[in-house]
C-alpha positions in Angstrom: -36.1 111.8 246.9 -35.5 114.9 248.9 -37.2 118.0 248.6 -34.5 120.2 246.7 -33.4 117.2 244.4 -37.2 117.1 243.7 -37.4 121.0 243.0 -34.1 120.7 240.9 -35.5 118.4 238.5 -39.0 120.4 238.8 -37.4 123.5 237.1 -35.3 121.6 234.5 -38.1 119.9 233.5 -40.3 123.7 233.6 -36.9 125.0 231.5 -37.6 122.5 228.9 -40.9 123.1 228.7 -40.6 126.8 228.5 -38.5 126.1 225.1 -40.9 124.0 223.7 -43.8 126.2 224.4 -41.7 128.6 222.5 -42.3 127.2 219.3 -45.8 126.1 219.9 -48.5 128.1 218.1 -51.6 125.9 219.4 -53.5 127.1 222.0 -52.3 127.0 226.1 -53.2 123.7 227.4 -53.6 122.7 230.9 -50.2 121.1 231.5 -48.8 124.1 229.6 -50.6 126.0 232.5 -49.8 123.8 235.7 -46.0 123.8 234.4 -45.7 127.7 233.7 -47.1 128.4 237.2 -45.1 125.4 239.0 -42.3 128.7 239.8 -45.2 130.6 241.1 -45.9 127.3 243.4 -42.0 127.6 244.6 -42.6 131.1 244.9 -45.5 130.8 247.5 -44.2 128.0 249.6 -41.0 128.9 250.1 -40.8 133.0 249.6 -38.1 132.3 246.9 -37.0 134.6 244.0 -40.6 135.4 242.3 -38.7 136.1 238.8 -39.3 132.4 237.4 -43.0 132.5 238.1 -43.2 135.8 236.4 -41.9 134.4 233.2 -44.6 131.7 233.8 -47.2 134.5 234.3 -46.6 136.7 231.7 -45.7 133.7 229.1 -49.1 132.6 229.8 -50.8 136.4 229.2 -49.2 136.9 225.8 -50.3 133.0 225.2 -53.9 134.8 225.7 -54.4 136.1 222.2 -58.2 135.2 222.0 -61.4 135.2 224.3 -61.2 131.4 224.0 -57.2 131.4 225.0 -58.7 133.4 227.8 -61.3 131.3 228.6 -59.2 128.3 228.4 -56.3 129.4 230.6 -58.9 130.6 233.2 -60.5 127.1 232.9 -57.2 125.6 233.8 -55.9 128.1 236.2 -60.1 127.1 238.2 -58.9 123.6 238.1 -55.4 123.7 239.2 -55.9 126.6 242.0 -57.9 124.6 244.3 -55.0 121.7 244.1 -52.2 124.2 244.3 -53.5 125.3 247.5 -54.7 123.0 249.2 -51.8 121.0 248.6 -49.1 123.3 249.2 -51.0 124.9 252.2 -50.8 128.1 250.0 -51.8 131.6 251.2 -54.3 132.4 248.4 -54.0 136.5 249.2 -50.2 135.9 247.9 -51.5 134.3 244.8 -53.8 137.1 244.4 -50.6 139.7 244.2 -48.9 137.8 241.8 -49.9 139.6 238.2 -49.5 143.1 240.2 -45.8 141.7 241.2 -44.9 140.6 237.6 -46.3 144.0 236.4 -49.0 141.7 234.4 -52.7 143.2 233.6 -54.9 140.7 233.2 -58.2 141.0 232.1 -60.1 139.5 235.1 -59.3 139.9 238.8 -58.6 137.1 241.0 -60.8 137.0 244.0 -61.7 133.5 244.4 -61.3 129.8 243.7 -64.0 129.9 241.2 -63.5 132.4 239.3 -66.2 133.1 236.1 -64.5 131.9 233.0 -67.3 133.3 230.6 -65.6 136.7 229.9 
């Protein structure tokens, strides 16, 4: 499968999930956070249009109602950002801009890999 079929049916799939998350009231889970930040993935390996992976971003803030929504998406976002870059050859600084970009204030600052998912 080539690389642009395989980021076509990436984003339809993302599109569809992005409706269905919607109308979910339980918390963010893990696949709920890989597939909101898939865009910002696109984003960082290809310099694309950032707009898709601000949706993803700032879906996943207002999904951050509680500490333990908090806690929970930083949880995730630990175990996924190691993958995401390493896999994707990522420049981590980039993902570090990213809330800033979307206009997003989060509650905790992203300056590692391991970040402290306590607060």
């Amino acid at each position: 499968m080539s690389r642009i079929s395989s980021l076509t049916d990436t984003k339809l799939i993302i599109c569809t999930l992005f409706v269905l998350i919607g109308f979910m009231d339980a918390a963010v889970t893990c696949p709920q956070v890989s597939n909101a930040l898939v865009p910002c993935v696109t984003y960082m390996a290809t310099r694309s249009s950032f707009g898709h992976c601000c949706t993803g971003i700032k879906q996943l803030n207002a999904g951050a109602k509680t500490t333990s929504d908090r806690q929970n998406i930083c949880r995730c976002l630990r175990s996924l950002a190691g993958q995401f870059v390493r896999r994707h050859r990522l420049d981590f600084n980039l993902a570090k801009k990213l809330p800033a970009m979307c206009n997003v204030n989060i509650r905790y600052s992203i300056t590692t890999l391991n970040p402290d998912c306590s607060k």
